[in-house]
C-alpha angles and dihedrals in degrees: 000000000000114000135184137189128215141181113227100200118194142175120201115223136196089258112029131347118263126225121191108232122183121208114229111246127216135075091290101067098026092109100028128096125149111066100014102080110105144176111266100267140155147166122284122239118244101273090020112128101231087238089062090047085054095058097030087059091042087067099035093059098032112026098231132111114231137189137143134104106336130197125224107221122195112272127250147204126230128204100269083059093255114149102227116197120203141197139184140219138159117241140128127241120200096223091212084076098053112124128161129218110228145243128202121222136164105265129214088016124260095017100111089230111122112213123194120221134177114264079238126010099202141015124189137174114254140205110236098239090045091043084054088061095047104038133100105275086229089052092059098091082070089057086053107047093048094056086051093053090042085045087226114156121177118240104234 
């Protein structure tokens, strides 16, 4: 079974608390928004601890360096059928300094032109009840546990 690691970073503010998402990049989300935000993630390498994934992806996909007291959240399963393991940590992220690695793909299919993309073509700070609405359905559980462990709970 795939599995992937991510790092969900979040600041609490006096009115709600804050998550960092990151939009996929790529022609196959760049019309797509609800539902496709996630947290920075990635695949381990072989001898890699799934902690160290965590962080290694972070970076990779935001360009920024993290450490600090993190909190392990439940695993989850997305659709595909990838276990996905998640931390967080609070932290803030100047979004200025946002930058993407890159992947390369055949775009459109079957041209024979390679095309290079960012990994994620945006990241934002999000309120918890808005990143409830963007996320990954999947990735939902993290929202939720992390209002359980900051004991927010939205006035209706």
């Amino acid at each position: 079974m795939k599995q992937s690691a991510g790092i969900l970073l979040f600041r609490v503010t006096a009115e709600e608390p804050e998550v960092l998402l990151v939009h996929p990049g790529g022609p196959f989300f760049a019309k797509k928004n609800e539902g496709s935000w996630t947290i920075p993630k990635g695949e381990g390498l072989p001898s890699e601890d799934l902690l160290e994934t965590a962080v290694r992806e972070f970076e990779e996909e935001t360009g920024a360096s993290i450490s600090g007291a993190f909190i392990p959240l439940n695993p989850i399963t997305q659709k595909g059928g990838k276990r996905v393991f998640c931390w967080a940590l609070e932290g803030n992220l100047d979004l200025a300094m946002f930058v993407s690695n890159t992947f390369e793909m055949e775009w459109p299919p079957k041209s024979g032109k390679m095309k290079s993309y960012p990994e994620n073509d945006k990241a934002a700070w999000l309120k918890l009840g808005e990143a409830k609405k963007l996320i990954n359905e999947k990735q939902l559980a993290f929202l939720e546990q992390l209002a359980v462990i900051l004991d927010y709970r939205p006035e209706h």
